[in-house]
PAVEX-605489 format. One line per 3 residues: number of its first residue (from 1); for each residue x, z, y of C-alpha. Coordinates in steps of 0.1 Angstrom, whole numbers, plus 5000, padded with zeros to 4 digits. Last residue first. Layout:
BEGIN
NUM = X/Z/Y | ...
***
This chain:
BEGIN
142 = 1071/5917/3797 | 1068/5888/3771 | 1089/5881/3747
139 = 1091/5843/3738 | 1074/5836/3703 | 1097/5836/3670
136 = 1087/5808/3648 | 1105/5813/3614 | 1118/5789/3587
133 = 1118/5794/3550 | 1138/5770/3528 | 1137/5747/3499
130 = 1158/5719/3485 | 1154/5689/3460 | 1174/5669/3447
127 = 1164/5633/3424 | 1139/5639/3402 | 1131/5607/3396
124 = 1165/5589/3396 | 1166/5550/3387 | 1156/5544/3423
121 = 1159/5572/3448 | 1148/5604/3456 | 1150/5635/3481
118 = 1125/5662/3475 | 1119/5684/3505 | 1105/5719/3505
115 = 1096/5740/3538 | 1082/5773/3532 | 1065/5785/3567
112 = 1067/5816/3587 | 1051/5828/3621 | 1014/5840/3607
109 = 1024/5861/3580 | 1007/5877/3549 | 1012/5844/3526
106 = 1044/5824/3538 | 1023/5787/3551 | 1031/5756/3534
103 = 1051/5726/3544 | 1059/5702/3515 | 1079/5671/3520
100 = 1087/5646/3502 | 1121/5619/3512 | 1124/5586/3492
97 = 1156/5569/3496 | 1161/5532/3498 | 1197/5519/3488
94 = 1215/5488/3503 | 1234/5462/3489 | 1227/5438/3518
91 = 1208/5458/3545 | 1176/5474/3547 | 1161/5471/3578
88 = 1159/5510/3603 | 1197/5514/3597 | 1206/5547/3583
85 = 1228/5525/3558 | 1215/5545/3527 | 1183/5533/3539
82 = 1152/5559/3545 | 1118/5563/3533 | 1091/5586/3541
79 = 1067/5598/3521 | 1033/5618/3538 | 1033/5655/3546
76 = 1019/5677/3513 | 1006/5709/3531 | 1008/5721/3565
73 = 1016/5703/3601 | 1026/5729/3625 | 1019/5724/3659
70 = 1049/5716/3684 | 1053/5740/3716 | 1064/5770/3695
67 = 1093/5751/3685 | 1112/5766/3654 | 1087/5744/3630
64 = 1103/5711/3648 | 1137/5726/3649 | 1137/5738/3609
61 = 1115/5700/3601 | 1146/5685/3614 | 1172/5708/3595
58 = 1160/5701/3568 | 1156/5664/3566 | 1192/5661/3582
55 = 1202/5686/3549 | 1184/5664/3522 | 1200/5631/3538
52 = 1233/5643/3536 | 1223/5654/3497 | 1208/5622/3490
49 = 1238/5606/3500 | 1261/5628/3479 | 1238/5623/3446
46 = 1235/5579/3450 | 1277/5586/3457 | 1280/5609/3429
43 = 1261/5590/3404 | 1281/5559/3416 | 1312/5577/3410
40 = 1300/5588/3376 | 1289/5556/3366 | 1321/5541/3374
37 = 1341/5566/3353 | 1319/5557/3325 | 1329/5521/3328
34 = 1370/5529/3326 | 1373/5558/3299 | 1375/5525/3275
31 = 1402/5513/3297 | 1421/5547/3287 | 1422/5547/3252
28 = 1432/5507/3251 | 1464/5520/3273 | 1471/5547/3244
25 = 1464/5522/3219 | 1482/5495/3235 | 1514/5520/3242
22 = 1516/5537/3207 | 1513/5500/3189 | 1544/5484/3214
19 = 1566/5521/3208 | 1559/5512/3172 | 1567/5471/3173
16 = 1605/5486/3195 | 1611/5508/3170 | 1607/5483/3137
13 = 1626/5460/3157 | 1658/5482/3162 | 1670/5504/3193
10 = 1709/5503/3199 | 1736/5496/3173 | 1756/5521/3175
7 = 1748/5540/3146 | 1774/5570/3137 | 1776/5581/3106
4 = 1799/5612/3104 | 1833/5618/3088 | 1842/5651/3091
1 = 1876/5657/3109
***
């Protein structure tokens, strides 16, 4: 037989103080992650919002445009604001978007219009933005 050491004494001090040090710094690692993880998922709540809003501003002005019985209103349209909350009154905690619109005639046509809206909100200037062209197809006649 060869004589080995053999330590059954269990885990020592000195083991249990390192494991200690390794966990707070690896805990401490990850709290200081913890405020730029809120301002990402407020970034992409202000950003997902906007977005919703972007497409319902869209696809209004794409039905309004689409009717032949509506007239077409060109150039910069006036600002509109609207709540996060879609309420008419802002709410507690609420956010006010800014929507822009730009309507302008497709050059050599007389049926098709560039719409672009700019959605924005406080602390973002330049926000998102969106463009697309949208057709008025008269009834055929006979």
């Amino acid at each position: 037989m060869s004589p080995t050491i053999c330590n059954s004494r269990g885990i020592t001090l000195v083991e249990v103080l390192i494991t200690l040090f390794l966990t707070t710094v690896g805990i401490l690692a990850l709290l200081s992650l913890q405020p730029t993880a809120w301002q990402s998922a407020g970034r992409s709540d202000f950003m997902g919002r906007a977005a919703d809003i972007l497409q319902s501003e869209l696809e209004r002005n794409e039905l309004q445009i689409m009717n032949p019985n509506n007239a077409v209103s060109t150039g910069v349209l006036p600002n509109r604001n609207v709540n996060a909350s879609s309420q008419s009154t802002q709410q507690p905690g609420d956010l006010t978007y800014t929507i822009a619109t730009t309507v302008t005639p497709v050059a050599g046509t007389t049926n098709a219009w560039s719409v672009r809206i700019a959605v924005t909100w406080p602390g973002n200037a330049r926000g998102v933005s969106e463009s697309m062209m949208v057709t008025r197809q008269e009834y055929f006649r006979q």
